[in-house]
Biopython code that builds the backbone (N, CA, C, O; Angstrom):
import numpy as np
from Bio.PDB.StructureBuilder import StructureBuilder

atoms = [
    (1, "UNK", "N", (36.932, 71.175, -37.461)),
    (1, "UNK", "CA", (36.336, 69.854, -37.441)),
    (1, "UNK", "C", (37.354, 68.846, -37.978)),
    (1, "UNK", "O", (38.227, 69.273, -38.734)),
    (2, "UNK", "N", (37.325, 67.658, -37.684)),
    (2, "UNK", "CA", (38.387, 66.673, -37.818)),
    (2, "UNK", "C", (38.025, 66.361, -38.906)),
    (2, "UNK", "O", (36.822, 66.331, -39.168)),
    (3, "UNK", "N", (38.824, 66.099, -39.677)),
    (3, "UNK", "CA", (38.566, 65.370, -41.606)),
    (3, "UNK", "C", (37.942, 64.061, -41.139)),
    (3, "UNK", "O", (36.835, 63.714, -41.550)),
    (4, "UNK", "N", (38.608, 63.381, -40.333)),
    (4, "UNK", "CA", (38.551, 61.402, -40.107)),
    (4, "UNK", "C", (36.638, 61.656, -39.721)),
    (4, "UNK", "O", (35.917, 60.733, -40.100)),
    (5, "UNK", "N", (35.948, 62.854, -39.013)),
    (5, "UNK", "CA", (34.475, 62.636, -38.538)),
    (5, "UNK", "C", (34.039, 63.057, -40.301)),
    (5, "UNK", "O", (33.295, 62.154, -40.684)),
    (6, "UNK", "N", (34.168, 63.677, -40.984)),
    (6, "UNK", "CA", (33.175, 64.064, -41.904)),
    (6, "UNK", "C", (33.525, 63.331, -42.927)),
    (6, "UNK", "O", (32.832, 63.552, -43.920)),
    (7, "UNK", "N", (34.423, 62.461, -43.072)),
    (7, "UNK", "CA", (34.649, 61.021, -44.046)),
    (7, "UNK", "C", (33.582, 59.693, -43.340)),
    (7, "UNK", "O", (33.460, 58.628, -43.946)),
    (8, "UNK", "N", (32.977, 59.913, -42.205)),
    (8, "UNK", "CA", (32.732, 58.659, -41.927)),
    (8, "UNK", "C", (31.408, 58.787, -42.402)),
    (8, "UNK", "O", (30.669, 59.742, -42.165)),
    (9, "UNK", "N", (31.092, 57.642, -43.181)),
    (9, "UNK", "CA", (29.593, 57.469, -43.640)),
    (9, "UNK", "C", (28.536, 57.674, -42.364)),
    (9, "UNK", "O", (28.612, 57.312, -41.190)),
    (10, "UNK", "N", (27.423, 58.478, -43.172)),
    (10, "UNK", "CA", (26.141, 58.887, -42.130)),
    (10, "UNK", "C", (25.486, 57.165, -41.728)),
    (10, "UNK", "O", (25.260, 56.733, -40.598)),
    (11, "UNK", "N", (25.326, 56.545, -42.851)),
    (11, "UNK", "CA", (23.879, 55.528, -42.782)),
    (11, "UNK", "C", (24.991, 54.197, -43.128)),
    (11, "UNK", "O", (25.173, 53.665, -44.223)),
    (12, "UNK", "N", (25.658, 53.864, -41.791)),
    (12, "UNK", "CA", (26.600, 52.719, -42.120)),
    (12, "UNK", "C", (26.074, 51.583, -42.342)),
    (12, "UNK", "O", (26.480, 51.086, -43.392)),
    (13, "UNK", "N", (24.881, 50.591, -41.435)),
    (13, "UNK", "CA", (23.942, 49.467, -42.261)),
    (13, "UNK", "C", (23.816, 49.638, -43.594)),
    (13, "UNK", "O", (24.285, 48.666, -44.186)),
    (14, "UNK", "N", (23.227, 50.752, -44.568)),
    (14, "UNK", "CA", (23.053, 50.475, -45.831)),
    (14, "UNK", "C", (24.223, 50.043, -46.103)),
    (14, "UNK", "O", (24.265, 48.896, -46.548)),
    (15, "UNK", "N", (25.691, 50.880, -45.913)),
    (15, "UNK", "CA", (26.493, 50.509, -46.904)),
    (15, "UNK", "C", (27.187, 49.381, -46.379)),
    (15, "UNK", "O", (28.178, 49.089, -47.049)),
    (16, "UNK", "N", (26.943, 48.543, -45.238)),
    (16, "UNK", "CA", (27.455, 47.042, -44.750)),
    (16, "UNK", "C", (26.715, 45.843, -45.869)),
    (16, "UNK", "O", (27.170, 44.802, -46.343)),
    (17, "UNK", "N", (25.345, 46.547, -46.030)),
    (17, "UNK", "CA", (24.602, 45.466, -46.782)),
    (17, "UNK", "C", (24.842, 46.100, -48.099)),
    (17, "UNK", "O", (24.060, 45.509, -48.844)),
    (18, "UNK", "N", (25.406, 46.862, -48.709)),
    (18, "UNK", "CA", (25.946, 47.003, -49.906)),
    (18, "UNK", "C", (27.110, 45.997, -50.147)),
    (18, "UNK", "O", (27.226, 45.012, -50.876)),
    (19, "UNK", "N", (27.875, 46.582, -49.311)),
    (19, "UNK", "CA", (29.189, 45.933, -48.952)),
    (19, "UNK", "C", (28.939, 44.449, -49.582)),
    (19, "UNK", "O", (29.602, 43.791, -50.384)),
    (20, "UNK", "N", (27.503, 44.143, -48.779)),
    (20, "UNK", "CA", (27.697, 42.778, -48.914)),
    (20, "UNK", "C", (27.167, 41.877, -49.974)),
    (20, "UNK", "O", (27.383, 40.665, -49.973)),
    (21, "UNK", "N", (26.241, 42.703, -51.173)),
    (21, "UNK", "CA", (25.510, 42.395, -51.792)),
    (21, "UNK", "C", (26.715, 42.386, -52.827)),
    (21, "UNK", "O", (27.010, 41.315, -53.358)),
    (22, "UNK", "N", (27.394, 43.496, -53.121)),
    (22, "UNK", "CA", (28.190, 43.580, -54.204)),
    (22, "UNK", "C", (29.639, 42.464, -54.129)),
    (22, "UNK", "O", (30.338, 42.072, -55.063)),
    (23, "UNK", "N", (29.728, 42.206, -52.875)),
    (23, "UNK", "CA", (30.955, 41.345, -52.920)),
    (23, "UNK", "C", (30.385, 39.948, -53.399)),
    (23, "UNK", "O", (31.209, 39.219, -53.951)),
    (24, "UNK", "N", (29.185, 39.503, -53.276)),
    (24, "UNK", "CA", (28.433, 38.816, -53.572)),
    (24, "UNK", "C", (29.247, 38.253, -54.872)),
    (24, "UNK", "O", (30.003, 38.930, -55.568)),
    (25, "UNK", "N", (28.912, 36.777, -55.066)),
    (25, "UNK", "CA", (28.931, 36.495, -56.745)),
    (25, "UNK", "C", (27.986, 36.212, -57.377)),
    (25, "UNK", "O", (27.179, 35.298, -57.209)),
    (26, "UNK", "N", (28.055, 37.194, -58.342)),
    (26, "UNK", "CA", (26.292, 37.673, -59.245)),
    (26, "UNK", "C", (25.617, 36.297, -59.664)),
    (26, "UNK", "O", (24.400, 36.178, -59.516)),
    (27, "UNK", "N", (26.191, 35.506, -60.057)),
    (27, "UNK", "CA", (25.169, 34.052, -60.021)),
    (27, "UNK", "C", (24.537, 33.525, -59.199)),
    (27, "UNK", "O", (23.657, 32.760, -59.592)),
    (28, "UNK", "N", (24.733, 33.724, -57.700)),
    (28, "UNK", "CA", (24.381, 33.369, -56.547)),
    (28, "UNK", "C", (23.257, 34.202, -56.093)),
    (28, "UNK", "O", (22.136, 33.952, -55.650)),
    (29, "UNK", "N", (24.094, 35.555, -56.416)),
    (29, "UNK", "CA", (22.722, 36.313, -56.060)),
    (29, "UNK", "C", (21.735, 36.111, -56.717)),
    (29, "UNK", "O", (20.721, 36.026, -56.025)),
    (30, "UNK", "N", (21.517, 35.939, -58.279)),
    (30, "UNK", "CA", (20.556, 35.229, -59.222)),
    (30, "UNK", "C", (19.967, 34.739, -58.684)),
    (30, "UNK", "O", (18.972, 35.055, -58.033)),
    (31, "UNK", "N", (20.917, 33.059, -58.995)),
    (31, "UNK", "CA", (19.759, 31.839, -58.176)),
    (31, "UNK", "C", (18.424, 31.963, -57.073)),
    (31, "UNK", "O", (17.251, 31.592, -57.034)),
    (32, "UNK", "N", (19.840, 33.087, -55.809)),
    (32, "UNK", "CA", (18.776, 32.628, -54.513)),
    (32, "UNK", "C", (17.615, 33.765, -54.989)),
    (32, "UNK", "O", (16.487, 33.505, -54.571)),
    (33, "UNK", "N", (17.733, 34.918, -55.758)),
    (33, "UNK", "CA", (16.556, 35.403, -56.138)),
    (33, "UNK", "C", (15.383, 34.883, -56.954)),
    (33, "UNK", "O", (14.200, 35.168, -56.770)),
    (34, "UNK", "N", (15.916, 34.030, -57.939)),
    (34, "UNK", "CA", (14.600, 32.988, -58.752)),
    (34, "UNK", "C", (13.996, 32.193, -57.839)),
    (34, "UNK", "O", (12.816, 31.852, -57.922)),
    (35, "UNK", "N", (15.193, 31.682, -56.435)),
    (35, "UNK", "CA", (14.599, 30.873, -55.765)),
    (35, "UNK", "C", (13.066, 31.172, -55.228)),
    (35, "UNK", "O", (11.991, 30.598, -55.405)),
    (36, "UNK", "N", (13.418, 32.183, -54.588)),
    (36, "UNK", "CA", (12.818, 33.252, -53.690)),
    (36, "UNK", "C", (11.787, 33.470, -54.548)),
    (36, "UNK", "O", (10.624, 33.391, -54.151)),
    (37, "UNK", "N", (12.053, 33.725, -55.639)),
    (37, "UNK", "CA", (10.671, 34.149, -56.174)),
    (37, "UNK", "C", (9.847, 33.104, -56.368)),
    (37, "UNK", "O", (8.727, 33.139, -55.859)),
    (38, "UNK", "N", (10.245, 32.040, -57.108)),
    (38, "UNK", "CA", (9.608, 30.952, -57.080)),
    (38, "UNK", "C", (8.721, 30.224, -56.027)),
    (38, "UNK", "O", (7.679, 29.573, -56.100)),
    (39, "UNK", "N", (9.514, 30.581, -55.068)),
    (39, "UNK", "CA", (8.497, 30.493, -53.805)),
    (39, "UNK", "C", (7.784, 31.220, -53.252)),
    (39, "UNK", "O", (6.826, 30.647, -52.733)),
    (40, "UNK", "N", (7.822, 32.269, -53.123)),
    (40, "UNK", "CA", (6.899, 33.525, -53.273)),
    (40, "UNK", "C", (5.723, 33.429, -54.127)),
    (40, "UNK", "O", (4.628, 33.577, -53.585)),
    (41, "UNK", "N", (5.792, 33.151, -55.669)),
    (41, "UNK", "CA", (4.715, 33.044, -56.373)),
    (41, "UNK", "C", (4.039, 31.713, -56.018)),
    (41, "UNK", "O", (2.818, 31.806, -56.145)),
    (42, "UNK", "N", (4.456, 30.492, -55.608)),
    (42, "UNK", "CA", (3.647, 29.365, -55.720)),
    (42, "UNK", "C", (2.902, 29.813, -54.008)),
    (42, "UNK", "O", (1.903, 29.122, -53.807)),
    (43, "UNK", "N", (3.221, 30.816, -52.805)),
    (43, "UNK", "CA", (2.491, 30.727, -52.225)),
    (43, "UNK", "C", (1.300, 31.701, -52.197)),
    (43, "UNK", "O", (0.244, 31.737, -51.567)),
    (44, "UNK", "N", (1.895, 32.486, -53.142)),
    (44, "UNK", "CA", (0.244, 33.910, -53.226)),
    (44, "UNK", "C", (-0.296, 32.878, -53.991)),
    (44, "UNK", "O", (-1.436, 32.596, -53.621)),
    (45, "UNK", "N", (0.162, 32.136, -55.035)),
    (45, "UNK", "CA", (-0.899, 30.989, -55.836)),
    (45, "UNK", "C", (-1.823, 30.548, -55.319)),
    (45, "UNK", "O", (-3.016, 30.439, -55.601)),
    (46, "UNK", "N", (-0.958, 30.186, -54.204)),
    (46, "UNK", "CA", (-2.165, 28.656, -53.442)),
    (46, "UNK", "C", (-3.070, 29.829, -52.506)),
    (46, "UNK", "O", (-4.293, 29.716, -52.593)),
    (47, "UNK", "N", (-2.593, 30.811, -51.725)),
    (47, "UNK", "CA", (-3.401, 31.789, -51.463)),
    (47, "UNK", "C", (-5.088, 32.560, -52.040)),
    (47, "UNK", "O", (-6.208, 32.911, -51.667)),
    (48, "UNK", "N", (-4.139, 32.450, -53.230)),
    (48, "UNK", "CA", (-4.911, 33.562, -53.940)),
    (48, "UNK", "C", (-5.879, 33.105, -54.703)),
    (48, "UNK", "O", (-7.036, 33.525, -54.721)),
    (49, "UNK", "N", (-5.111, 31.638, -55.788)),
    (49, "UNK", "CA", (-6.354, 30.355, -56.142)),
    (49, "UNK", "C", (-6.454, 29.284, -55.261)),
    (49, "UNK", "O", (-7.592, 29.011, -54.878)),
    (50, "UNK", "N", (-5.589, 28.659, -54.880)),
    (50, "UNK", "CA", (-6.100, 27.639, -54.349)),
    (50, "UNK", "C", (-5.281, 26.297, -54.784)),
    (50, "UNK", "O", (-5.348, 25.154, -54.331)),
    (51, "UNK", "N", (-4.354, 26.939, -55.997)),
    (51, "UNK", "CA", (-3.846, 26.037, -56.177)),
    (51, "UNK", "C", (-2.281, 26.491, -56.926)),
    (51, "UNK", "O", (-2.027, 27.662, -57.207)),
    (52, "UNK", "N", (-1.158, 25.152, -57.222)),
    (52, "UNK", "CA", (-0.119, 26.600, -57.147)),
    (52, "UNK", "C", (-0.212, 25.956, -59.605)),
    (52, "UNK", "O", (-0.475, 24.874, -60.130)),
    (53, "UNK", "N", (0.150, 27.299, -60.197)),
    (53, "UNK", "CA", (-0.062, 26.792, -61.526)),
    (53, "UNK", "C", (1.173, 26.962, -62.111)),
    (53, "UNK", "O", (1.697, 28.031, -61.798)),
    (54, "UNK", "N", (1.850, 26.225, -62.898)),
    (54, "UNK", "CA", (2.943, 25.935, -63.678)),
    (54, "UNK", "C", (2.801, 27.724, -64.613)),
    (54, "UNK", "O", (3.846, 28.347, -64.426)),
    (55, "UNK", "N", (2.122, 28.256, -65.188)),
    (55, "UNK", "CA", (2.301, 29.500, -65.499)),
    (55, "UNK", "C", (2.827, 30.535, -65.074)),
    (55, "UNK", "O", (3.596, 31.268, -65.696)),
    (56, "UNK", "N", (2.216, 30.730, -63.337)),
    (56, "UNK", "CA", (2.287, 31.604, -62.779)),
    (56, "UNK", "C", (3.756, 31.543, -62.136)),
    (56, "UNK", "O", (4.490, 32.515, -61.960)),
    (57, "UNK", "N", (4.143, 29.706, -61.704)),
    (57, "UNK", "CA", (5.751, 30.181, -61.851)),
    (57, "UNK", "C", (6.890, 29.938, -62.939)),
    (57, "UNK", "O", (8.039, 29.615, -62.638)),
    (58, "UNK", "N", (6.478, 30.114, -64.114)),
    (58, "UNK", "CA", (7.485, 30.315, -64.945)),
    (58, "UNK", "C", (7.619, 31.308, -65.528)),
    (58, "UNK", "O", (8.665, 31.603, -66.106)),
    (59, "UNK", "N", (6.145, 32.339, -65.483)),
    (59, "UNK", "CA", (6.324, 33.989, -65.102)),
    (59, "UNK", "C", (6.832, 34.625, -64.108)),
    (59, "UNK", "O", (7.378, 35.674, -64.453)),
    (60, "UNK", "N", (6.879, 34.305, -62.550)),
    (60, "UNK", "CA", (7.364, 34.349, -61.714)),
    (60, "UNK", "C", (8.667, 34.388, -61.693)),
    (60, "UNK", "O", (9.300, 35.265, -61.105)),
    (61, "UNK", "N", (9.340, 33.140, -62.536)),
    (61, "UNK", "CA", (10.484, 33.156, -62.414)),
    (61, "UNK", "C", (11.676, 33.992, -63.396)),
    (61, "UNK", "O", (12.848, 34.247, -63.120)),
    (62, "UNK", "N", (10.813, 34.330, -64.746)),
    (62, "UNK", "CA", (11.120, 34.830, -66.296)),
    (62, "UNK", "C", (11.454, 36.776, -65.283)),
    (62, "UNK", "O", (12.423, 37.535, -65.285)),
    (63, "UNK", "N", (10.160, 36.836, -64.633)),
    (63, "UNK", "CA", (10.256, 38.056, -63.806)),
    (63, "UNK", "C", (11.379, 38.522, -63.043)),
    (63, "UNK", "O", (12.169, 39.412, -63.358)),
    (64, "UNK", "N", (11.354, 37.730, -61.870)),
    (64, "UNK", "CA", (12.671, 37.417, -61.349)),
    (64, "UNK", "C", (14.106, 37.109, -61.688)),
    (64, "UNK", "O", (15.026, 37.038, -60.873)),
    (65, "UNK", "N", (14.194, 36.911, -63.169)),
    (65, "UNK", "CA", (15.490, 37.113, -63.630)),
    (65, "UNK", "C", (15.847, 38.117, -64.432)),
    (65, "UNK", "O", (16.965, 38.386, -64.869)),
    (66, "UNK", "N", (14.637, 38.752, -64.625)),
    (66, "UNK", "CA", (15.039, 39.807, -65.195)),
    (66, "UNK", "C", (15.552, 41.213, -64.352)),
    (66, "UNK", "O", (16.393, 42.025, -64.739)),
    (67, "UNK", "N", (14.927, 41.228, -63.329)),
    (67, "UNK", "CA", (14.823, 41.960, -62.034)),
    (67, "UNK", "C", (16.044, 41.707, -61.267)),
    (67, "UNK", "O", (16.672, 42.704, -60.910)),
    (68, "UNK", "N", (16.479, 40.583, -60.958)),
    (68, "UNK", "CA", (17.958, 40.026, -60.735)),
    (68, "UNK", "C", (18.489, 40.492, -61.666)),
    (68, "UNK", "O", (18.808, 41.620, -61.290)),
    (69, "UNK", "N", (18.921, 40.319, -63.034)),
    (69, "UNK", "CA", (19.894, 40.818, -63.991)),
    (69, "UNK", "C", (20.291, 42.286, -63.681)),
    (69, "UNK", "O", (21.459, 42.665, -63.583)),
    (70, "UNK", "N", (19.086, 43.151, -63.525)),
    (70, "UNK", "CA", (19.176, 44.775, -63.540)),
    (70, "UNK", "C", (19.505, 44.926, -62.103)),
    (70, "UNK", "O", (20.278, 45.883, -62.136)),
    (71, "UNK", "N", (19.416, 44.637, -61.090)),
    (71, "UNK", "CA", (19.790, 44.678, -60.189)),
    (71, "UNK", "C", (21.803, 44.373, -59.764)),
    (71, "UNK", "O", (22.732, 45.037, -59.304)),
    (72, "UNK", "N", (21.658, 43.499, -60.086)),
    (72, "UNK", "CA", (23.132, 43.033, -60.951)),
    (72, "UNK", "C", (24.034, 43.799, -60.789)),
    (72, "UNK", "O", (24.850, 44.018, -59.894)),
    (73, "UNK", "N", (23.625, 44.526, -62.559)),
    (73, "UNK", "CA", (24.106, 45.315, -63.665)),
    (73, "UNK", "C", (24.763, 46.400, -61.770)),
    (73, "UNK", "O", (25.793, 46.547, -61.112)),
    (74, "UNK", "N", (23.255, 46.853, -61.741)),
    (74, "UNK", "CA", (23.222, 48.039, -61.026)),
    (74, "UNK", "C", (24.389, 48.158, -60.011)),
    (74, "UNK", "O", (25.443, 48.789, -60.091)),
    (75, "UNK", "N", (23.915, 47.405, -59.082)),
    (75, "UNK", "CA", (24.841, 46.977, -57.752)),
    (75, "UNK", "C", (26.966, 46.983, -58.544)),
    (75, "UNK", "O", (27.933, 47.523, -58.007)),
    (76, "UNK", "N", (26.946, 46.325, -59.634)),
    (76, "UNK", "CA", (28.401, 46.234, -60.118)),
    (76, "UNK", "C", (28.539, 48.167, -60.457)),
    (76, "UNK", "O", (29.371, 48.991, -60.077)),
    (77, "UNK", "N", (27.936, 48.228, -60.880)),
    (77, "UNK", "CA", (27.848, 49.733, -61.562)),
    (77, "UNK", "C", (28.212, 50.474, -60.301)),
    (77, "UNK", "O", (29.259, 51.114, -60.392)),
    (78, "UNK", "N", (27.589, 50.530, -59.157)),
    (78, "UNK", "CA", (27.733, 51.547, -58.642)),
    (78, "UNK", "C", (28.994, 51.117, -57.234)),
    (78, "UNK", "O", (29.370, 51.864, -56.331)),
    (79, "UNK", "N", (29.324, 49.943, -57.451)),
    (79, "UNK", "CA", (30.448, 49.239, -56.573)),
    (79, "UNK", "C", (31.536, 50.193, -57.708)),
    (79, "UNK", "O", (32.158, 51.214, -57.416)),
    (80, "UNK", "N", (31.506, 49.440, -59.115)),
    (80, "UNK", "CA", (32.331, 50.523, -59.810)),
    (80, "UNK", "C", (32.582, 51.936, -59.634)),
    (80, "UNK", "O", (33.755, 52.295, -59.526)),
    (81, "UNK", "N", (31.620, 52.820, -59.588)),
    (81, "UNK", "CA", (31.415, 54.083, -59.325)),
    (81, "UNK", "C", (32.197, 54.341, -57.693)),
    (81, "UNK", "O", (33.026, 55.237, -57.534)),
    (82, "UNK", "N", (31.765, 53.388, -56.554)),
    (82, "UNK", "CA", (32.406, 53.690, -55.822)),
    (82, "UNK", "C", (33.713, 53.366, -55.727)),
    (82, "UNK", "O", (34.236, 53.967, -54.788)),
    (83, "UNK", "N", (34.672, 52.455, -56.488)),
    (83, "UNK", "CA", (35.926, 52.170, -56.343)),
    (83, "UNK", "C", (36.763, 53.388, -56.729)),
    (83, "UNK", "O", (37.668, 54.034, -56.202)),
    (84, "UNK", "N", (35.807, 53.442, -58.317)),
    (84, "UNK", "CA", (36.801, 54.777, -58.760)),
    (84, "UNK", "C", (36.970, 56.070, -57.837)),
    (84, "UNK", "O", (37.906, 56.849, -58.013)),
    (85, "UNK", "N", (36.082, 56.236, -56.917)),
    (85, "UNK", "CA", (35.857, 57.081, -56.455)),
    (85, "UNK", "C", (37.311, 57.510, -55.064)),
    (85, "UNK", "O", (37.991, 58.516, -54.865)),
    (86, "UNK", "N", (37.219, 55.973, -54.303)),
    (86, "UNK", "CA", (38.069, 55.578, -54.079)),
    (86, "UNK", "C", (39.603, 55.998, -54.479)),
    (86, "UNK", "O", (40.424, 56.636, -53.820)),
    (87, "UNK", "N", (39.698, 55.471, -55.667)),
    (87, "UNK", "CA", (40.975, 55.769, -56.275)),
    (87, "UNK", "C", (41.179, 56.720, -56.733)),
    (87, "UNK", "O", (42.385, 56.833, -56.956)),
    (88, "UNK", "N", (40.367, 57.921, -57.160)),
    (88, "UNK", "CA", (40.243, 59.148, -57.266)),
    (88, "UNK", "C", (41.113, 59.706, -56.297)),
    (88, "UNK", "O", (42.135, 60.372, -56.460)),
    (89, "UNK", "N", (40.386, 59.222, -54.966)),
    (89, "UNK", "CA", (40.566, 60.186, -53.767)),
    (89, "UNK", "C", (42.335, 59.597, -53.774)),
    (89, "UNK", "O", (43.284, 60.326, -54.063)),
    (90, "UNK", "N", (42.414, 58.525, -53.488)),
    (90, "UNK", "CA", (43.845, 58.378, -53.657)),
    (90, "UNK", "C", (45.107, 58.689, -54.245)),
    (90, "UNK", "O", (46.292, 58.707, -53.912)),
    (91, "UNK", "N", (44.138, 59.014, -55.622)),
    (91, "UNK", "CA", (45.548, 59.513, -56.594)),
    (91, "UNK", "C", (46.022, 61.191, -56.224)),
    (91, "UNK", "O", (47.160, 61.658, -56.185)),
    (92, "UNK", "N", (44.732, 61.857, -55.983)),
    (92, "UNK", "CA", (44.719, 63.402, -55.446)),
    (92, "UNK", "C", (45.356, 63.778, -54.214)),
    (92, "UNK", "O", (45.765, 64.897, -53.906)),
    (93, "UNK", "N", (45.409, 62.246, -53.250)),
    (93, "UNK", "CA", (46.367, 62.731, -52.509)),
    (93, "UNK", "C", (47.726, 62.290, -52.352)),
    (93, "UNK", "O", (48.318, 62.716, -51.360)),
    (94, "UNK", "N", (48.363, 61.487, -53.171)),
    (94, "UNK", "CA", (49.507, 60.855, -53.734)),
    (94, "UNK", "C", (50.137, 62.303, -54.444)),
    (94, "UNK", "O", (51.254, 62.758, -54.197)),
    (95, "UNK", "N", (49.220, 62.848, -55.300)),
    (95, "UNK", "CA", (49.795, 64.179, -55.568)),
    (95, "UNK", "C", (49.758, 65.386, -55.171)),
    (95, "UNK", "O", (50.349, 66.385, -55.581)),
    (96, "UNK", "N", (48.576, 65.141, -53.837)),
    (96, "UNK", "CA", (49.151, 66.158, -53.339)),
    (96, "UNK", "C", (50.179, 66.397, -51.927)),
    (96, "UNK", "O", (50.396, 67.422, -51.280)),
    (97, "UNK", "N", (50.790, 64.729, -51.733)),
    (97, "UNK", "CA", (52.204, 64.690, -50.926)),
    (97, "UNK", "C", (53.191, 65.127, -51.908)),
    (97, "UNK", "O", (54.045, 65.839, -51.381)),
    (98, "UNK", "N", (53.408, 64.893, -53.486)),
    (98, "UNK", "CA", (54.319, 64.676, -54.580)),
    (98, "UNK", "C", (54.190, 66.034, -54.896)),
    (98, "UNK", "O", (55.096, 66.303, -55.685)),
    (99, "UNK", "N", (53.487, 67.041, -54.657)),
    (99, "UNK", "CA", (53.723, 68.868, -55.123)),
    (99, "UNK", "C", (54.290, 69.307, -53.641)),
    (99, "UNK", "O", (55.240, 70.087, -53.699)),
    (100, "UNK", "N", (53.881, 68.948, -52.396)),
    (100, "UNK", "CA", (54.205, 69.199, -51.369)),
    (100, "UNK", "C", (55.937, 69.239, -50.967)),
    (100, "UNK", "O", (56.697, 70.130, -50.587)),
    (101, "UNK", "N", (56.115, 67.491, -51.334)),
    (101, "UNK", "CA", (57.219, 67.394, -51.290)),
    (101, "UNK", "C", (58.554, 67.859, -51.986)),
    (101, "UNK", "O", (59.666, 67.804, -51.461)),
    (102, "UNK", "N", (58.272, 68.327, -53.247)),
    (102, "UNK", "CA", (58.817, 69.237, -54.582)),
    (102, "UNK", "C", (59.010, 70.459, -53.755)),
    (102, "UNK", "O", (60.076, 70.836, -53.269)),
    (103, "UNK", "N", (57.593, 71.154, -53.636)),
    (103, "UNK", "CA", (57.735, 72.458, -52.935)),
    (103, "UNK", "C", (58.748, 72.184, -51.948)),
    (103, "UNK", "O", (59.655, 73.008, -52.064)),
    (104, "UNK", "N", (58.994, 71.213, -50.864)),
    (104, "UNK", "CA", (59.854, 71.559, -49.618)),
    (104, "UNK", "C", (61.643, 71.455, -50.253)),
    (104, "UNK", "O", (62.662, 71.942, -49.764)),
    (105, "UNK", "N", (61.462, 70.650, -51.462)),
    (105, "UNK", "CA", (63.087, 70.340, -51.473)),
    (105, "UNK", "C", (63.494, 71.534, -52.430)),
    (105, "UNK", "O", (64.637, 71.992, -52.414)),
    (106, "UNK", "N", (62.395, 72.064, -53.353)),
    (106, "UNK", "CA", (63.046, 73.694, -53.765)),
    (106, "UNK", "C", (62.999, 74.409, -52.966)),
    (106, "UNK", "O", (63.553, 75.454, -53.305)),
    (107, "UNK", "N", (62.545, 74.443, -51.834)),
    (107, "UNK", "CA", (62.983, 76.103, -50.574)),
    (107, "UNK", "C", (63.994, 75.362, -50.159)),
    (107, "UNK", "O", (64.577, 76.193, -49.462)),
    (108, "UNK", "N", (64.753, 74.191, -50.070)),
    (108, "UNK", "CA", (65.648, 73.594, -49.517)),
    (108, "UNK", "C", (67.211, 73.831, -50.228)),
    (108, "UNK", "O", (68.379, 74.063, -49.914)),
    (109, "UNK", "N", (66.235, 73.569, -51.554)),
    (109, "UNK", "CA", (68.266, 74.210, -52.716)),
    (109, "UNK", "C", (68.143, 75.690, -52.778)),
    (109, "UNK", "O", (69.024, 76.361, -53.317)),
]
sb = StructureBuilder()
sb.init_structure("model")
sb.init_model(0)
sb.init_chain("A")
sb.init_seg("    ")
for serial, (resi, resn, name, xyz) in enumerate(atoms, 1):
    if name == "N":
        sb.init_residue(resn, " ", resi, " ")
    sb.init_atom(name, np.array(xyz, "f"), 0.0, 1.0, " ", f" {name:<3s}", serial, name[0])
structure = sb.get_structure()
């Protein structure tokens, strides 16, 4: 089996919208999430009472940043996790051209 097929990610959408969440800049992603929520809660409000209430979105929004923060955290965390991973793979094979190449020039002297 070819190495290049069993390196290629199974579920490539998730990791495009990873891709894209993490390149993201985490304040932005914030905002448009308080946004979002903020609007979200004032319309189950008016839904749900009838009317939209200054409580429900400054819980709404206290919610939403907290949920954004951990989300965050998370998304950097595991962008981290995958870089190293990355560079892992890189350094293992940097050394293993650099034992390769050793090996060929001692059968050589």
């Amino acid at each position: 089996m070819n190495s290049e097929n069993s390196e290629r990610p199974v579920f490539a959408p998730g990791i495009r919208v990873f891709q894209m969440l993490t390149s993201m800049n985490p304040w932005h992603f914030l905002w448009i999430s308080i946004v979002l929520s903020e609007v979200l809660t004032a319309l189950m409000s008016l839904l749900l009472k009838g009317s939209v209430r200054y409580d429900y979105l400054l819980t709404g929004g206290v919610v939403s940043l907290i949920v954004a923060g951990v989300v965050i955290f998370l998304l950097k965390a595991m962008m981290q996790v995958r870089l190293d991973n990355i560079n892992l793979r890189e350094e293992v094979q940097f050394q293993s051209l650099l034992m390769e190449n050793n090996a060929r020039s001692a059968l050589r002297a």
